[in-house]
mmCIF file of the N, C-alpha and C atoms, coordinates in Angstrom:
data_MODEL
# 
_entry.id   MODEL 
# 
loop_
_atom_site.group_PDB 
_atom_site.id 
_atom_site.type_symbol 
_atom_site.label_atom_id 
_atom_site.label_alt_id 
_atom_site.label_comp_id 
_atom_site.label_asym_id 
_atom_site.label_entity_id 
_atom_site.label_seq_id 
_atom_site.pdbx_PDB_ins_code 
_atom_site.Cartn_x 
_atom_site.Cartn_y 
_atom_site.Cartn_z 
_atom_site.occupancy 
_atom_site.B_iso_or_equiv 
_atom_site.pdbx_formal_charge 
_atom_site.auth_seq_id 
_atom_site.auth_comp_id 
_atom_site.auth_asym_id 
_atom_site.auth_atom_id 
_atom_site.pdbx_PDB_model_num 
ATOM 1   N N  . UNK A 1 1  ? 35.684 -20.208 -57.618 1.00 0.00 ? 1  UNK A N  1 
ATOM 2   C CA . UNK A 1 1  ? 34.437 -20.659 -57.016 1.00 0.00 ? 1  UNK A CA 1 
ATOM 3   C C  . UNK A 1 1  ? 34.127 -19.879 -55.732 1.00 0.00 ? 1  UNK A C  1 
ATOM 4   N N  . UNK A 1 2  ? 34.888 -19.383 -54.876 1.00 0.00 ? 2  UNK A N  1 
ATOM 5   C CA . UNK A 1 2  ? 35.180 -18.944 -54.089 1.00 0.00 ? 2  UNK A CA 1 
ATOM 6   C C  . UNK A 1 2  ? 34.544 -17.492 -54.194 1.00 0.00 ? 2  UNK A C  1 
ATOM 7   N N  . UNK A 1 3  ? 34.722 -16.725 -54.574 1.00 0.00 ? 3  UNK A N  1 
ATOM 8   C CA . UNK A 1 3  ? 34.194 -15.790 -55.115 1.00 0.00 ? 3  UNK A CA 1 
ATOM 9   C C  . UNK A 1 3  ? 33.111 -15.364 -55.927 1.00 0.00 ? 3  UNK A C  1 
ATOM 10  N N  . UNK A 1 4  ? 32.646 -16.270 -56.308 1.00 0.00 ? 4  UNK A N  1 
ATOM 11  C CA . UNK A 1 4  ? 31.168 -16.509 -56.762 1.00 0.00 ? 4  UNK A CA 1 
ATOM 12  C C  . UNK A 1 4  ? 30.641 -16.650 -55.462 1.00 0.00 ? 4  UNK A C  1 
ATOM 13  N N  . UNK A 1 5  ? 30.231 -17.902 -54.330 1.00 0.00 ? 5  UNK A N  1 
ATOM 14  C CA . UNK A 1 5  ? 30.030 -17.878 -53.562 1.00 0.00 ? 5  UNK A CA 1 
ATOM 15  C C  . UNK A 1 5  ? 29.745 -16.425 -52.506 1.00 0.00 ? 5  UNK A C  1 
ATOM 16  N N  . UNK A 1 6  ? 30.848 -16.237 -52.581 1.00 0.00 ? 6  UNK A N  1 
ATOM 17  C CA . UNK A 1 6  ? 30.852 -14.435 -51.667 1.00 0.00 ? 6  UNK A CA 1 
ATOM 18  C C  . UNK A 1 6  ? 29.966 -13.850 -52.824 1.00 0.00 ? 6  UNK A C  1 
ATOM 19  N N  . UNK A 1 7  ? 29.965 -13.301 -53.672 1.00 0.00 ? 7  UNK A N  1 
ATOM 20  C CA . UNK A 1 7  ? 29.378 -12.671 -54.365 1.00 0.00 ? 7  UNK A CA 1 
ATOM 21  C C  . UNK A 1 7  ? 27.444 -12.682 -54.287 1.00 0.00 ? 7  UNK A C  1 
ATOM 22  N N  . UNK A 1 8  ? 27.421 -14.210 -54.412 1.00 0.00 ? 8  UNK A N  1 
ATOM 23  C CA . UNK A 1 8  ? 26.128 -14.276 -53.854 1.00 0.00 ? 8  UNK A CA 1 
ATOM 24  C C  . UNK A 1 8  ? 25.512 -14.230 -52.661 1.00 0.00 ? 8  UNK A C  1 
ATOM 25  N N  . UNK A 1 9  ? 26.323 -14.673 -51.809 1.00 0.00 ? 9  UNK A N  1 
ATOM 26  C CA . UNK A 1 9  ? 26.103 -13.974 -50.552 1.00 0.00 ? 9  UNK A CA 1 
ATOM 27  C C  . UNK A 1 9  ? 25.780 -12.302 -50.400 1.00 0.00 ? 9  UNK A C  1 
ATOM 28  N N  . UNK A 1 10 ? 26.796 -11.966 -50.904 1.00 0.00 ? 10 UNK A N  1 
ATOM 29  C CA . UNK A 1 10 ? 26.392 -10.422 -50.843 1.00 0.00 ? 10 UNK A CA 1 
ATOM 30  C C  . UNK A 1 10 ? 25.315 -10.042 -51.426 1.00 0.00 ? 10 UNK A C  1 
ATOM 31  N N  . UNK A 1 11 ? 25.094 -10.474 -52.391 1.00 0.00 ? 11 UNK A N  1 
ATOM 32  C CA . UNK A 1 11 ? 23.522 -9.898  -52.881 1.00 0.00 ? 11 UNK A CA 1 
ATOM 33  C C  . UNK A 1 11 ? 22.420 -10.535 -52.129 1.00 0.00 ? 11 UNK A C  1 
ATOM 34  N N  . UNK A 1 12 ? 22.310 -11.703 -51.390 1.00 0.00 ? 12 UNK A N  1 
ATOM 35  C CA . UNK A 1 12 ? 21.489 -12.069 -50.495 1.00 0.00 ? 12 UNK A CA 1 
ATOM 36  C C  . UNK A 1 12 ? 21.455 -11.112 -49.211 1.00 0.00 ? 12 UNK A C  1 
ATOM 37  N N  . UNK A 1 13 ? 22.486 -10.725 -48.765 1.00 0.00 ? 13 UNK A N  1 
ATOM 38  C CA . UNK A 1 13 ? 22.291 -9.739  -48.110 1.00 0.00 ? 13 UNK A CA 1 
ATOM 39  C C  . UNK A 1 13 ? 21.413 -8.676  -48.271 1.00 0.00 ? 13 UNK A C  1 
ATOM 40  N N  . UNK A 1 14 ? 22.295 -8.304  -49.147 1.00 0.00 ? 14 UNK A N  1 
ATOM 41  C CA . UNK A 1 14 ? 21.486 -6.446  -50.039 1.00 0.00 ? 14 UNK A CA 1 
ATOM 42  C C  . UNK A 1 14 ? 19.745 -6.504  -50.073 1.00 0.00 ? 14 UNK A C  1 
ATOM 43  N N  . UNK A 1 15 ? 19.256 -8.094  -50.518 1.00 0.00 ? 15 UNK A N  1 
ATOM 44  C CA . UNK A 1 15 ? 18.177 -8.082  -50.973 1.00 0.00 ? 15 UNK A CA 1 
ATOM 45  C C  . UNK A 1 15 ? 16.990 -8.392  -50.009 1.00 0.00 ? 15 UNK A C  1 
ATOM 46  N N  . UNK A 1 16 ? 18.184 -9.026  -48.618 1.00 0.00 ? 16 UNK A N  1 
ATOM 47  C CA . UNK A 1 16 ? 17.508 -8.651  -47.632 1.00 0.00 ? 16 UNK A CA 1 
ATOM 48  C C  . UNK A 1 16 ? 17.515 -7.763  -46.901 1.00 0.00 ? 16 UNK A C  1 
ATOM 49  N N  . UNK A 1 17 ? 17.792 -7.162  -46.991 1.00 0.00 ? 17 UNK A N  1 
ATOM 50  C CA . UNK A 1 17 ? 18.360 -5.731  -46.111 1.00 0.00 ? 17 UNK A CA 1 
ATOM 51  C C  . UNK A 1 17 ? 17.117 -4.886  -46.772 1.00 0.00 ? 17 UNK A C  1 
ATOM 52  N N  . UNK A 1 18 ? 16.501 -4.446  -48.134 1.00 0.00 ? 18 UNK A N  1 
ATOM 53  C CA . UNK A 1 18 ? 16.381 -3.671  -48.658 1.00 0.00 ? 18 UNK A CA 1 
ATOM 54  C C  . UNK A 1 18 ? 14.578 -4.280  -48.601 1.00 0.00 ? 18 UNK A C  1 
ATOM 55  N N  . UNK A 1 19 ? 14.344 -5.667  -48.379 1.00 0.00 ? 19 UNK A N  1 
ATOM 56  C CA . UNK A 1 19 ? 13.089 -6.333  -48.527 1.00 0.00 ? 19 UNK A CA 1 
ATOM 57  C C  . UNK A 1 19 ? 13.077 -5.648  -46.746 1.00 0.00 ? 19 UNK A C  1 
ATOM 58  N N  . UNK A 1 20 ? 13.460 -5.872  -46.118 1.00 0.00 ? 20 UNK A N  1 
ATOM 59  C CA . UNK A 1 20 ? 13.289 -5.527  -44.416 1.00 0.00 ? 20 UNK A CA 1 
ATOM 60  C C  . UNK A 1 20 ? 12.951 -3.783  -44.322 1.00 0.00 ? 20 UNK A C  1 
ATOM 61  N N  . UNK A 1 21 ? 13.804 -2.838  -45.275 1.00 0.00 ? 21 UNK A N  1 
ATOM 62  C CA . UNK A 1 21 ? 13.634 -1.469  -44.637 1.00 0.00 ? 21 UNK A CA 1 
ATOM 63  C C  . UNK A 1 21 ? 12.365 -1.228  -45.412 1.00 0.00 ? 21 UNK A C  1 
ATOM 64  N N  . UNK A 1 22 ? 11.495 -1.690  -46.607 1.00 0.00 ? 22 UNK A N  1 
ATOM 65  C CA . UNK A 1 22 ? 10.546 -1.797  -47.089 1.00 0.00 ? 22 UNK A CA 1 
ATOM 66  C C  . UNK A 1 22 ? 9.387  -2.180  -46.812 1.00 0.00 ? 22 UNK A C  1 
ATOM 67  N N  . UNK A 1 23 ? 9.687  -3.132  -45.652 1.00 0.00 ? 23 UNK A N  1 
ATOM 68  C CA . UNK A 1 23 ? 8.584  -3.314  -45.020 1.00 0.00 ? 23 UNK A CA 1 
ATOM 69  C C  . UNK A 1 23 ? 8.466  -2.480  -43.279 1.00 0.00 ? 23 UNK A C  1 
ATOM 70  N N  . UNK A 1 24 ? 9.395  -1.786  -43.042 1.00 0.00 ? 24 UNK A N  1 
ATOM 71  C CA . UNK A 1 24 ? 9.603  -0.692  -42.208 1.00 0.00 ? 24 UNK A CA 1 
ATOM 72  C C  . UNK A 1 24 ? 8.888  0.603   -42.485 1.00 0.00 ? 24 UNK A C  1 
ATOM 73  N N  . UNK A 1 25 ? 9.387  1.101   -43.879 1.00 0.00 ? 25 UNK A N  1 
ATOM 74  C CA . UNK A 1 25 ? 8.827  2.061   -44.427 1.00 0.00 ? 25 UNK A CA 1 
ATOM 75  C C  . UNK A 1 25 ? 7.588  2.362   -44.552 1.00 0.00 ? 25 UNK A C  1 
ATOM 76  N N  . UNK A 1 26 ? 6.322  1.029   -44.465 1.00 0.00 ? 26 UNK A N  1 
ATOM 77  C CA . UNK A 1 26 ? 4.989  1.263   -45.317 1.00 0.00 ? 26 UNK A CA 1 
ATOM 78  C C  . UNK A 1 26 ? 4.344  1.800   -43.793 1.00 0.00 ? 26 UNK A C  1 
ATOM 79  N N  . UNK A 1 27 ? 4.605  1.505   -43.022 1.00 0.00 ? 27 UNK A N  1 
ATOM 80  C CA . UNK A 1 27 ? 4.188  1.887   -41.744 1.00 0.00 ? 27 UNK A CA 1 
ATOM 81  C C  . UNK A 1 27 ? 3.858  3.548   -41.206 1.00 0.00 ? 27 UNK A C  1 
ATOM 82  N N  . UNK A 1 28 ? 4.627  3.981   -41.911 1.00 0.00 ? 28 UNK A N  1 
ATOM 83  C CA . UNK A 1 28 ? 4.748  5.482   -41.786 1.00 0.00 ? 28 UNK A CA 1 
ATOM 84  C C  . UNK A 1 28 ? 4.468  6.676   -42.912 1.00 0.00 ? 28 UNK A C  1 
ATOM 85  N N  . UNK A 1 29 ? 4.006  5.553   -43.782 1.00 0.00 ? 29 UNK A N  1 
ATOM 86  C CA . UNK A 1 29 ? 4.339  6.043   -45.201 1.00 0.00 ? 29 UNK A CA 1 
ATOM 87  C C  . UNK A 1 29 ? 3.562  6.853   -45.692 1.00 0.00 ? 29 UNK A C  1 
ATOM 88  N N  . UNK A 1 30 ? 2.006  6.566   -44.921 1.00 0.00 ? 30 UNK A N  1 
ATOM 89  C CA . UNK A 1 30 ? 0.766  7.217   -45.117 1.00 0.00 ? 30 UNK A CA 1 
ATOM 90  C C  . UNK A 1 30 ? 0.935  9.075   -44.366 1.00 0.00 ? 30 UNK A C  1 
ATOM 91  N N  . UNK A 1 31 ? 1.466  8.725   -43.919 1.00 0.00 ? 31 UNK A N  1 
ATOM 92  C CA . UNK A 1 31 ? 1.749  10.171  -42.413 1.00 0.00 ? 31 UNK A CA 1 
ATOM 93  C C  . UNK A 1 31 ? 2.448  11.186  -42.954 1.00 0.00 ? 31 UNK A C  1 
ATOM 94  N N  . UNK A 1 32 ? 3.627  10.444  -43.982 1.00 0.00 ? 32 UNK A N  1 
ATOM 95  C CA . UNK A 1 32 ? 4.724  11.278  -44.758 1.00 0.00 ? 32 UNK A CA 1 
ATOM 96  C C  . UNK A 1 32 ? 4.068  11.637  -45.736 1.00 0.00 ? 32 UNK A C  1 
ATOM 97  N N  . UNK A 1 33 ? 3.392  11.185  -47.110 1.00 0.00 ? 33 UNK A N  1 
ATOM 98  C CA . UNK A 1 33 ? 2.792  11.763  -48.073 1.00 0.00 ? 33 UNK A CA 1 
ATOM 99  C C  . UNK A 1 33 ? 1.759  12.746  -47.466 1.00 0.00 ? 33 UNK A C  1 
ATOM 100 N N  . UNK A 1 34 ? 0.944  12.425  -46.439 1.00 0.00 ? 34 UNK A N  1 
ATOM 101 C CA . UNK A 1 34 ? 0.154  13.552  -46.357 1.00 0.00 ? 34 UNK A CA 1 
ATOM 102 C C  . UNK A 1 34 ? 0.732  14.864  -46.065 1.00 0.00 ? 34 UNK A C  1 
ATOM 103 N N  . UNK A 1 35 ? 1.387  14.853  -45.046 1.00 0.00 ? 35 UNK A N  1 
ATOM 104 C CA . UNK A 1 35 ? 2.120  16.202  -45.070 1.00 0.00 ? 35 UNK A CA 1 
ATOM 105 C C  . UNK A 1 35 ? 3.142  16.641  -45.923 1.00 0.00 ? 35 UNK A C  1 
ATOM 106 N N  . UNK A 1 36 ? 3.769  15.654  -46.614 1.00 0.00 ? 36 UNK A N  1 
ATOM 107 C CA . UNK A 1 36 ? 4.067  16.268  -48.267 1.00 0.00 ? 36 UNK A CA 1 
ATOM 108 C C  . UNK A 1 36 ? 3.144  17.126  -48.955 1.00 0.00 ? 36 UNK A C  1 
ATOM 109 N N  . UNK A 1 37 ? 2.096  16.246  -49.389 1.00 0.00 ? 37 UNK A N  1 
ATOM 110 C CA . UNK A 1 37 ? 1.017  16.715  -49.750 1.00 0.00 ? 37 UNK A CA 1 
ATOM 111 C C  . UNK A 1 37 ? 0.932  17.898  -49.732 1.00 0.00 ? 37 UNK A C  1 
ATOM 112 N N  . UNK A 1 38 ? 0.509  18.219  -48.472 1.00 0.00 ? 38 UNK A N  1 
ATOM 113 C CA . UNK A 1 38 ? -0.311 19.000  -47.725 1.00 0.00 ? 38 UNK A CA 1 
ATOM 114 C C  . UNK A 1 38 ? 0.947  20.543  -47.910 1.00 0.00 ? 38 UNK A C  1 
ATOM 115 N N  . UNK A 1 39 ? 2.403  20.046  -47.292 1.00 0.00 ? 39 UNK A N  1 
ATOM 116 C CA . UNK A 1 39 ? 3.085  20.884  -47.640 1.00 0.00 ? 39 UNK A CA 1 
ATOM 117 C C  . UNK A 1 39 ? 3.891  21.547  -49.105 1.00 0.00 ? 39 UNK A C  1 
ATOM 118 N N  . UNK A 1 40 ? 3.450  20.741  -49.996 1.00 0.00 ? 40 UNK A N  1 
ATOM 119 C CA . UNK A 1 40 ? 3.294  21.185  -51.295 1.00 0.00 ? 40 UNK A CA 1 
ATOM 120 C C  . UNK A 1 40 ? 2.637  22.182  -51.831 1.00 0.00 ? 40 UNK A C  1 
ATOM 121 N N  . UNK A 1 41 ? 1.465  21.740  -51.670 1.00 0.00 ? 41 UNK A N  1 
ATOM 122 C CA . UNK A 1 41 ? 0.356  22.683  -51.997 1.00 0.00 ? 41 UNK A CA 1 
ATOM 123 C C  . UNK A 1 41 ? 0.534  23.853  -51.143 1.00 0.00 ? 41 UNK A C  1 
ATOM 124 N N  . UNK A 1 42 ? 0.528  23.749  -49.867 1.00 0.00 ? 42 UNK A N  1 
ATOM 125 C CA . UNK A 1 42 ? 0.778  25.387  -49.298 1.00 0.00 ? 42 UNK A CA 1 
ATOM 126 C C  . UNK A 1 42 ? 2.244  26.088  -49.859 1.00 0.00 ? 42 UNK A C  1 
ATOM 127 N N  . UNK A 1 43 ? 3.451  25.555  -50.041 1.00 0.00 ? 43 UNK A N  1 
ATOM 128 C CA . UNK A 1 43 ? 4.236  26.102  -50.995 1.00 0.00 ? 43 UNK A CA 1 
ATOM 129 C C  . UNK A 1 43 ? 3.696  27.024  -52.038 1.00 0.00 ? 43 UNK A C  1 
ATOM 130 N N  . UNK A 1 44 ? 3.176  26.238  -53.052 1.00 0.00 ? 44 UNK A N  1 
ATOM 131 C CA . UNK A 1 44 ? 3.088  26.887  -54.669 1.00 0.00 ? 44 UNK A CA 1 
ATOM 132 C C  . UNK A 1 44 ? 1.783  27.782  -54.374 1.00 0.00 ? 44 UNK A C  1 
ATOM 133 N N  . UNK A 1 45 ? 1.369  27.675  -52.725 1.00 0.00 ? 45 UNK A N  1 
ATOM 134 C CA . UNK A 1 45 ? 0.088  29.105  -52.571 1.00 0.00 ? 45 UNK A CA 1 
ATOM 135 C C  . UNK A 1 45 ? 0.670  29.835  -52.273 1.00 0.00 ? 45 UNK A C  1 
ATOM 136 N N  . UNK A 1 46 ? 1.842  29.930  -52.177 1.00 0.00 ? 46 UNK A N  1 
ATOM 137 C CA . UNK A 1 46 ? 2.496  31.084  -51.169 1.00 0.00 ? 46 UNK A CA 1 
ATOM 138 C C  . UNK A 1 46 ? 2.642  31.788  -51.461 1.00 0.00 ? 46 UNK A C  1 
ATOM 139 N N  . UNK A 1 47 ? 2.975  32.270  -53.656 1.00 0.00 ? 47 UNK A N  1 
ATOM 140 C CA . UNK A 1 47 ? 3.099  33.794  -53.996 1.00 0.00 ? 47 UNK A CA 1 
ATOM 141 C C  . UNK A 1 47 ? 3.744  34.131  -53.857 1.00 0.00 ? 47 UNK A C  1 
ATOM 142 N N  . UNK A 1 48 ? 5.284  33.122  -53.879 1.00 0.00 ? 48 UNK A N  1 
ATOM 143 C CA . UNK A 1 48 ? 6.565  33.994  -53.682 1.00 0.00 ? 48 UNK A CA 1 
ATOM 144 C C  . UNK A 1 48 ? 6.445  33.112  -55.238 1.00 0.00 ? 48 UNK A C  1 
ATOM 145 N N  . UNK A 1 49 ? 6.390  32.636  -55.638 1.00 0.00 ? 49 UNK A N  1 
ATOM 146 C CA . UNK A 1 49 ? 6.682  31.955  -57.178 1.00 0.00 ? 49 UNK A CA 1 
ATOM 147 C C  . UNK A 1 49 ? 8.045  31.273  -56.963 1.00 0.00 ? 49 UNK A C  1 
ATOM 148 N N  . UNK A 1 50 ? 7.421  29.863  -55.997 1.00 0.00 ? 50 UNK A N  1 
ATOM 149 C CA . UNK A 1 50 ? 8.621  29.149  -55.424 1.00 0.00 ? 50 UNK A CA 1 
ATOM 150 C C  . UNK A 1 50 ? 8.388  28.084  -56.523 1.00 0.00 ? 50 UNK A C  1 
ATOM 151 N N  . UNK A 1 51 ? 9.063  27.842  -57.138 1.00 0.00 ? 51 UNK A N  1 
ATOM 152 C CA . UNK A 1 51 ? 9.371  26.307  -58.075 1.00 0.00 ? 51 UNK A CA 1 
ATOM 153 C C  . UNK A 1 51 ? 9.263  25.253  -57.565 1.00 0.00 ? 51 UNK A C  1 
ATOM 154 N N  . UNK A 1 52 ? 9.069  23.852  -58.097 1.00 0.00 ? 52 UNK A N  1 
ATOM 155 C CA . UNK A 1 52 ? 8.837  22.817  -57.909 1.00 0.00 ? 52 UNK A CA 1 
ATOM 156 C C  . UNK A 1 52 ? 9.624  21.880  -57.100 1.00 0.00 ? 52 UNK A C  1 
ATOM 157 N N  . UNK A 1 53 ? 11.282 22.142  -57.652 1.00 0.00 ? 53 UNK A N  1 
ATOM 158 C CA . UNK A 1 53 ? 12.209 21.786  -57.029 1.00 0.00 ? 53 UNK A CA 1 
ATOM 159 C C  . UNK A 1 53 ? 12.457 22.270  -55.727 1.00 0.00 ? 53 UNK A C  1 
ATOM 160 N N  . UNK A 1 54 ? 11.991 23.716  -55.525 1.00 0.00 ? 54 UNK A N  1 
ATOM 161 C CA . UNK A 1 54 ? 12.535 24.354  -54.367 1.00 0.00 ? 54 UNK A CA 1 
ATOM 162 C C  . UNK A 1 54 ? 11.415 23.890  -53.233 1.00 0.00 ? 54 UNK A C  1 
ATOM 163 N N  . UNK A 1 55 ? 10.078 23.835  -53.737 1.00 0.00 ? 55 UNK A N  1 
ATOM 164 C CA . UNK A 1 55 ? 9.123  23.107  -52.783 1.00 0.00 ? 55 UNK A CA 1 
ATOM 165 C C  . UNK A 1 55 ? 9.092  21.771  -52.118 1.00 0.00 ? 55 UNK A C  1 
ATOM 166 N N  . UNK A 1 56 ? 9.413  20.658  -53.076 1.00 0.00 ? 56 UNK A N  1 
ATOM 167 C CA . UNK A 1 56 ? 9.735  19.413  -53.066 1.00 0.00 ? 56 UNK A CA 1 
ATOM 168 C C  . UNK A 1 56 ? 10.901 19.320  -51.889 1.00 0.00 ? 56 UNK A C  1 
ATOM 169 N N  . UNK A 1 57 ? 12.446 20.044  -52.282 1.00 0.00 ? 57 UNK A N  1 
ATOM 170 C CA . UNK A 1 57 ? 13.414 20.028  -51.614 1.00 0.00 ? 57 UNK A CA 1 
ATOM 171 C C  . UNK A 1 57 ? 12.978 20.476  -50.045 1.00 0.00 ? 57 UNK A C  1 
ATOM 172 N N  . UNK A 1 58 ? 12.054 21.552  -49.685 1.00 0.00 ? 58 UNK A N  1 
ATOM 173 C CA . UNK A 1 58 ? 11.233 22.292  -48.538 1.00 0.00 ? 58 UNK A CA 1 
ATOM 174 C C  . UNK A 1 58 ? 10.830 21.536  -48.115 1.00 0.00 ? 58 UNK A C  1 
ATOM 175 N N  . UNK A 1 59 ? 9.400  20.430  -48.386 1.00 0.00 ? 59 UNK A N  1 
ATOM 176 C CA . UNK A 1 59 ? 8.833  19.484  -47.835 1.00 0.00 ? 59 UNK A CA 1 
ATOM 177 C C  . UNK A 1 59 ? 9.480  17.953  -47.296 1.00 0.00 ? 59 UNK A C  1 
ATOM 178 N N  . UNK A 1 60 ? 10.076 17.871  -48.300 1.00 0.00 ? 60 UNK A N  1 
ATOM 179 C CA . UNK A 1 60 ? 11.032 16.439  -48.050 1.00 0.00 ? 60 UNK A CA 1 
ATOM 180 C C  . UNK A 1 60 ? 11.748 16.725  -46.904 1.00 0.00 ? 60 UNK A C  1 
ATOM 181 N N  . UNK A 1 61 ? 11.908 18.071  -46.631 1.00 0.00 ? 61 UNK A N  1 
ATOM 182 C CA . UNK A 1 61 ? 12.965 17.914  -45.304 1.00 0.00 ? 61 UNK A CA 1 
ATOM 183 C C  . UNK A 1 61 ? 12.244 18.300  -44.255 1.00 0.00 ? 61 UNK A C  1 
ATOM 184 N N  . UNK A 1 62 ? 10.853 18.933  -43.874 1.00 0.00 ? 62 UNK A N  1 
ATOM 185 C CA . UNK A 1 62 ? 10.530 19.350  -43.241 1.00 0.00 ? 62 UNK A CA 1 
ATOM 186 C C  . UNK A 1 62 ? 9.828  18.265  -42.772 1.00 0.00 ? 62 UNK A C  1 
ATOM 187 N N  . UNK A 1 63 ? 9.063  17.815  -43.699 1.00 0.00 ? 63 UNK A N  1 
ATOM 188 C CA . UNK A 1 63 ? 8.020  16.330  -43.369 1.00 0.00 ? 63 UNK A CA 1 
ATOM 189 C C  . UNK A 1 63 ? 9.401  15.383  -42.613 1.00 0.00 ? 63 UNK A C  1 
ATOM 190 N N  . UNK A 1 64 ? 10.442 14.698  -43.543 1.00 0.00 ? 64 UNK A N  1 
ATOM 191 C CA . UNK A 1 64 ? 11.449 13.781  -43.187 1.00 0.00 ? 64 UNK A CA 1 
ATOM 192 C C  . UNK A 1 64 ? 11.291 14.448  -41.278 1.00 0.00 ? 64 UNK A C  1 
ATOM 193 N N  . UNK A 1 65 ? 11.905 15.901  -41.004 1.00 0.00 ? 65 UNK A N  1 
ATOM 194 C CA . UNK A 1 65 ? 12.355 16.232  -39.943 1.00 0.00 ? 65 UNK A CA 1 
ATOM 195 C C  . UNK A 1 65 ? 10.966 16.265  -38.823 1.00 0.00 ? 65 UNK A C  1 
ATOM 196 N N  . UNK A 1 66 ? 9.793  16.350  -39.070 1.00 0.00 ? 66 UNK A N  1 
ATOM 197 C CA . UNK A 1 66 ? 8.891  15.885  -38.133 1.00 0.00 ? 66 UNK A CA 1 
ATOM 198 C C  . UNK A 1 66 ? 8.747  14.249  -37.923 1.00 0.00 ? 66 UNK A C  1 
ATOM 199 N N  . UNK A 1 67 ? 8.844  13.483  -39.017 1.00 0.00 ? 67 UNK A N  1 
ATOM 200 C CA . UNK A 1 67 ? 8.690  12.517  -38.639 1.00 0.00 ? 67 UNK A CA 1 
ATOM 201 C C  . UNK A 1 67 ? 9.802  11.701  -37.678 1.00 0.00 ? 67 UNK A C  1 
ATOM 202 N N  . UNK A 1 68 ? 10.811 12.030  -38.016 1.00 0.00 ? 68 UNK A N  1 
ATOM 203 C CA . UNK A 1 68 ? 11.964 11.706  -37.335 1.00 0.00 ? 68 UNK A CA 1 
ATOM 204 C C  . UNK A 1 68 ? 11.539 12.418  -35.598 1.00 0.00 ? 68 UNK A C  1 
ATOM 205 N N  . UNK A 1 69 ? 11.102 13.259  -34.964 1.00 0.00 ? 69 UNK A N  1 
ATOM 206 C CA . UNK A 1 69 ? 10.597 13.485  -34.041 1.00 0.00 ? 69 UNK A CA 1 
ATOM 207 C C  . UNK A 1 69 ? 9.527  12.887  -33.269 1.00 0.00 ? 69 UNK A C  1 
ATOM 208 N N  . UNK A 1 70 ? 8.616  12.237  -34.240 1.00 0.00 ? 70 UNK A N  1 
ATOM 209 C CA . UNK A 1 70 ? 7.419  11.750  -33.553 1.00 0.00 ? 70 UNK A CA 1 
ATOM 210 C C  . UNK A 1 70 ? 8.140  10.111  -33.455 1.00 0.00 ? 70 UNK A C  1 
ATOM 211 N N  . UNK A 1 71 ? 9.393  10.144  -34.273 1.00 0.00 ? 71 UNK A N  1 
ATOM 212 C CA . UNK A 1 71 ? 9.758  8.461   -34.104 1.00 0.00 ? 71 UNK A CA 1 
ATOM 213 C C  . UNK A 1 71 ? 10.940 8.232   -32.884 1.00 0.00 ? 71 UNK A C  1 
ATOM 214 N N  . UNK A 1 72 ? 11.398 9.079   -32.819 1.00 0.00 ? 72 UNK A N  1 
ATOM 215 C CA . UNK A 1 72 ? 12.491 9.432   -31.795 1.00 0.00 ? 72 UNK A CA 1 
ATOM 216 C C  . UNK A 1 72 ? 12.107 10.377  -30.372 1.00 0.00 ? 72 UNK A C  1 
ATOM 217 N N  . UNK A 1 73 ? 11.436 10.829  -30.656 1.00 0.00 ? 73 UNK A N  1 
ATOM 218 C CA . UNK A 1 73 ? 11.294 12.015  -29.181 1.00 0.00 ? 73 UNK A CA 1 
ATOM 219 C C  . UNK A 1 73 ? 9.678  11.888  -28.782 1.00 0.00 ? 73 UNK A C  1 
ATOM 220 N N  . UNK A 1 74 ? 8.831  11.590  -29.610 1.00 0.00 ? 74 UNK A N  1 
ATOM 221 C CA . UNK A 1 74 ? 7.388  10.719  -29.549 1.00 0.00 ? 74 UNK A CA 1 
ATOM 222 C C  . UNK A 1 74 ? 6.528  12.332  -29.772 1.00 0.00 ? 74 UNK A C  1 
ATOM 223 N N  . UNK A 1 75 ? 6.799  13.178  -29.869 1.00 0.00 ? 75 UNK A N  1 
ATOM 224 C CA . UNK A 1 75 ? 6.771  14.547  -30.076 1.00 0.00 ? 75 UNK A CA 1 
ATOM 225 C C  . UNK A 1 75 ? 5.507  14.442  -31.045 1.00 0.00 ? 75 UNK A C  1 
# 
């Protein structure tokens, strides 16, 4: 019984934990797709015949790494 107990606990956790960074996320969320976006498309203009993966992987970190600046350094 004991362990059932813990068990559900733990997923009450998880499910709050994961309902909380979700509602963290929508806040910023608009700011990040656009410059995804935005840095997508200038990728696959670029005429080096950069792939999808390699663009995606480019933007996700570049967008991730500005935003992390304007949230931390106000930049």
């Amino acid at each position: 019984m004991a362990k059932l107990v813990a068990v559900f606990l733990m997923f009450m956790v998880v499910v709050a934990a994961v309902h909380i960074h979700k509602a963290e996320a929508t806040a910023d969320t608009q700011q990040f797709k656009d410059c995804y976006n935005n840095c997508h498309k200038e990728c696959f203009q670029d005429g080096k015949a950069n792939g999808y993966t390699f663009c995606e992987m480019k933007c996700d970190a570049d967008c991730a790494s500005n935003e992390i600046k304007v949230k931390f350094l106000g930049q």
